[in-house]
C-alpha positions in Angstrom: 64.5 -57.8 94.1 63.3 -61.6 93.0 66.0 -63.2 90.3 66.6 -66.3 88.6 70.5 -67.5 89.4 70.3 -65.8 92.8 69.2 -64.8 96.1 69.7 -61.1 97.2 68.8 -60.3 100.7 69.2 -57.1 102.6 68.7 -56.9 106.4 69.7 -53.5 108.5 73.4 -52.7 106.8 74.4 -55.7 105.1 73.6 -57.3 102.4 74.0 -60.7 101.2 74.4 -62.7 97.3 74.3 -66.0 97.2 74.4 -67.8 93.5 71.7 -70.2 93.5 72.8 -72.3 90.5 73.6 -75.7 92.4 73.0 -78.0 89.5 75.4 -76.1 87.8 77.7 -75.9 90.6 76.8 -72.0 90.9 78.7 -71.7 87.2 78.6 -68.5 85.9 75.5 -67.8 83.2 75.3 -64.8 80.8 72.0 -64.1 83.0 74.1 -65.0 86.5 76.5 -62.2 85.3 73.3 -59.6 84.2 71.7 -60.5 87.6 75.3 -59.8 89.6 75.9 -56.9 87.5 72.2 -55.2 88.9 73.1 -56.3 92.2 76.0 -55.1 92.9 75.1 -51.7 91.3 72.6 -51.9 94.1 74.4 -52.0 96.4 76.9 -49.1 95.5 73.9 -46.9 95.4 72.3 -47.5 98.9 73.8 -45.7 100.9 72.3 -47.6 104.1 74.3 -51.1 102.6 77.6 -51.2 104.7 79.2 -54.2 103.7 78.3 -56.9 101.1 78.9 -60.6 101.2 78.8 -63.2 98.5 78.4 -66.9 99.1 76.7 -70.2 97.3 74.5 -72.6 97.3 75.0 -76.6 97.1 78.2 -77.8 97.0 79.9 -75.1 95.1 80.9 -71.2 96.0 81.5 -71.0 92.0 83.1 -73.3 89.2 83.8 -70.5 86.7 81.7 -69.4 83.8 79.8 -71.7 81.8 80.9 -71.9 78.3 78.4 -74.7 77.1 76.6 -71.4 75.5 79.1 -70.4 73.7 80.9 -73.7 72.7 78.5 -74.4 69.6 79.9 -70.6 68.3 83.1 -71.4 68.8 82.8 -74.7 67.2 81.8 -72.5 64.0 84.8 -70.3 64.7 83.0 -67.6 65.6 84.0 -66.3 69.5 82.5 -63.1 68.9 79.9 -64.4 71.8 82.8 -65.6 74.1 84.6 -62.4 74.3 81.7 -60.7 74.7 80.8 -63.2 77.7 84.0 -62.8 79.6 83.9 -58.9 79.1 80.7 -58.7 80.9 82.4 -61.2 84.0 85.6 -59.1 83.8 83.5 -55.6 84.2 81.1 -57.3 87.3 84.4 -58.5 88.9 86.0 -54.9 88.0 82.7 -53.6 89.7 83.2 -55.7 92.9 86.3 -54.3 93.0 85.7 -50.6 92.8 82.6 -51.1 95.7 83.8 -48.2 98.4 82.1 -51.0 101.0 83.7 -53.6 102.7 83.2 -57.3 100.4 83.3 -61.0 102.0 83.4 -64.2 100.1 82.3 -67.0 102.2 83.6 -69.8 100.5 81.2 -72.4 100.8 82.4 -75.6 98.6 84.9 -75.6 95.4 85.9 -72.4 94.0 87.2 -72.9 90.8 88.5 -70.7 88.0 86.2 -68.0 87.5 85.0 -68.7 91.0 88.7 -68.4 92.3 88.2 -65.0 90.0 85.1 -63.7 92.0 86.5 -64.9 95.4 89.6 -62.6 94.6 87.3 -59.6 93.7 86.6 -59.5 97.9 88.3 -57.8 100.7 87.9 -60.5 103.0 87.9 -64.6 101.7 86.4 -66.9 104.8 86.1 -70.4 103.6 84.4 -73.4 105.1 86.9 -76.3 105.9 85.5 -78.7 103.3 86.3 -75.9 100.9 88.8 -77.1 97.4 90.2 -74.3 95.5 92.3 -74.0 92.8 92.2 -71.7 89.0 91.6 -75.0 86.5 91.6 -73.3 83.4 94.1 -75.2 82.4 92.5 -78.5 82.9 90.4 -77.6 79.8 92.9 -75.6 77.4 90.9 -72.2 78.7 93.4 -68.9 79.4 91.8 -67.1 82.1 89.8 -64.2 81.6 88.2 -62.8 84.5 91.4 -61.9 87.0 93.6 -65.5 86.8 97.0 -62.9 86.0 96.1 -61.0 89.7 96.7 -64.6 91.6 100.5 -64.0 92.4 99.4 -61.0 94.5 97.5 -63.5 97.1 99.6 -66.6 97.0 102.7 -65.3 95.5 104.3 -66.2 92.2 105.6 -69.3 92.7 102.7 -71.0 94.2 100.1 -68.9 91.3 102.5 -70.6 88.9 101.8 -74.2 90.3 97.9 -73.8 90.7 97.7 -72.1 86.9 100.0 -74.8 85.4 98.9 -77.4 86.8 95.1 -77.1 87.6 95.1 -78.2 91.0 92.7 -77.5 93.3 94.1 -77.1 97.2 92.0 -77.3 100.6 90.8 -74.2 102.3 93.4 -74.6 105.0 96.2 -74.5 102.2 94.9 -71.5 101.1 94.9 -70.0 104.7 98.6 -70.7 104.8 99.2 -69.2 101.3 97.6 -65.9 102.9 94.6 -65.9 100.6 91.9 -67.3 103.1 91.4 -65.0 106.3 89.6 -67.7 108.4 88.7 -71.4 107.8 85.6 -72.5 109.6 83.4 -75.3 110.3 81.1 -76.1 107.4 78.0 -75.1 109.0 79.6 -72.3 111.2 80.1 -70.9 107.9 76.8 -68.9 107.4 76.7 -67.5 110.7 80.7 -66.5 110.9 80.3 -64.5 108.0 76.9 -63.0 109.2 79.1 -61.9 112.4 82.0 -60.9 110.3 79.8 -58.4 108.2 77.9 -56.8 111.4 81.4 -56.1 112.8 82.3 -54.2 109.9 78.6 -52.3 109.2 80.0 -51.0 113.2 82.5 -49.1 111.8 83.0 -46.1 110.4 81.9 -46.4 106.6 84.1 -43.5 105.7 87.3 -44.9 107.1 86.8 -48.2 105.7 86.1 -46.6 102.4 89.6 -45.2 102.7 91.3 -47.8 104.1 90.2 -49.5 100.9 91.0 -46.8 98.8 94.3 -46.3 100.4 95.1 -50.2 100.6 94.5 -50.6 97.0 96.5 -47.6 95.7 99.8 -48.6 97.7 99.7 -51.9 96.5 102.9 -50.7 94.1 104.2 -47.8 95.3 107.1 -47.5 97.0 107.3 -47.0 101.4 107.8 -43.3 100.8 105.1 -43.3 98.1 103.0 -45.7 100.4 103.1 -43.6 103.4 102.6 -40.1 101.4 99.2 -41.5 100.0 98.2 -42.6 103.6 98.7 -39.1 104.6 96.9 -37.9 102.2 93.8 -40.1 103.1 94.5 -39.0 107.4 94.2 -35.4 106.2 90.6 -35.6 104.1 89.4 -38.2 106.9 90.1 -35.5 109.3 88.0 -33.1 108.5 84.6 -35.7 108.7 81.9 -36.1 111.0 82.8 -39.8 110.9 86.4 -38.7 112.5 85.0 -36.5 115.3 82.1 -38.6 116.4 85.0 -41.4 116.9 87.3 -38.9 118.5 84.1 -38.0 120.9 82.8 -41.7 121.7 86.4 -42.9 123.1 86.7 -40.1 125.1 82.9 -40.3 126.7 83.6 -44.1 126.7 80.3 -44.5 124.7 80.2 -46.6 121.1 80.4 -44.8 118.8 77.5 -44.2 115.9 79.1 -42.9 112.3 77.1 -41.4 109.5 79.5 -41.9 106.7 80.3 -38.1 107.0 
């Protein structure tokens, strides 16, 4: 598929989006969002995609959305446009989200506000070590809109407060420490890391990351008892699949293993 804002590529099981707005810092367009929007459906419907990853050009994973289309309508009091903008942003991110694969960010340069936003829609955050990112809405009198309220469940309360209030933007490394940021590596190690980082994962079973997903995401706020119930639940389903067998078979043979996602 060719687009305007970015690059889709898909090579055996993974798949890679990279925004390819660098003038803009990679800010996110009305046709950005349409063009994320058809590629991530994509994706979730190709069954031989394992694990997606979503990176950027330039200097610049993502600033946030760009509002200079909307600003002359909200100038004439009219925000009917914005809302509608940041709907479609919150439903791609929502989308990212609900993917039963395996998604990496691969923070390549700032990640700001609605950047920060699509960066938290992934499983996995890798940055490079030049990376600066922070939520800046508030540097410019903008409420977030696409996730900002989700940012004490990665860096905790406290430190979401900070960044939200004050519009800071922190180094990669800082956000390693906060628990946000997996790995920090080398600026140009960064491609290649998170091409290794998505073959490791298209090697597992696609089934029992699926759940591990599923699972990790439902007992975000439940209770230990609750937690471990809902895990059992998962064990019980997974046991019954190919995927569970075949894995069952290759350790014993001491062979790898090759899962079908059944």
């Amino acid at each position: 598929m060719s687009f305007e804002t970015l690059k889709f590529e898909a090579e055996d099981s993974c798949a890679r989006i990279t925004l390819t707005r660098p003038g803009s810092m990679n800010a996110l367009s009305a046709l950005m969002v349409n063009e994320l929007a058809q590629c991530v459906k994509d994706v979730a419907e190709r069954d031989e995609i394992r694990v997606l990853t979503i990176t950027g050009s330039g200097r610049a994973f993502c600033c946030g959305a760009d509002l200079k289309g909307v600003l002359g309508e909200v100038q004439a009091g009219d925000n009917t446009g914005f809302l509608g903008f940041l709907r479609d942003i919150q439903n791609v991110f929502l989308a990212i989200r609900a993917l039963p694969k395996p998604t990496i960010a691969a923070l390549n340069g700032l990640t700001l506000a609605g950047g920060l936003e699509l960066a938290m829609t992934c499983d996995v955050v890798m940055a490079a070590r030049s990376a600066r990112l922070g939520d800046a809405h508030s540097n410019f009198g903008v409420l977030p809109g696409g996730g900002g309220s989700l940012l004490p469940r990665y860096v905790g309360e406290k430190k979401a407060n900070y960044l939200l209030f004050s519009g800071d933007h922190w180094s990669a490394e800082a956000f390693r420490e906060a628990g946000f940021v997996s790995q920090v590596v080398e600026d140009d190690d960064l491609s290649s890391a998170a091409e290794a980082l998505a073959a490791k994962l298209a090697e597992k079973s696609p089934l029992v990351l699926q759940r591990m997903k599923e699972m990790v995401a439902g007992s975000a706020h439940l209770s230990a008892r609750e937690a471990i119930a809902l895990e059992m639940r998962h064990l019980e389903a997974h046991a019954k699949s190919a995927d569970f067998l075949e894995g069952l078979s290759a350790f014993s043979e001491k062979r790898t293993p090759k899962y079908s996602g059944q």
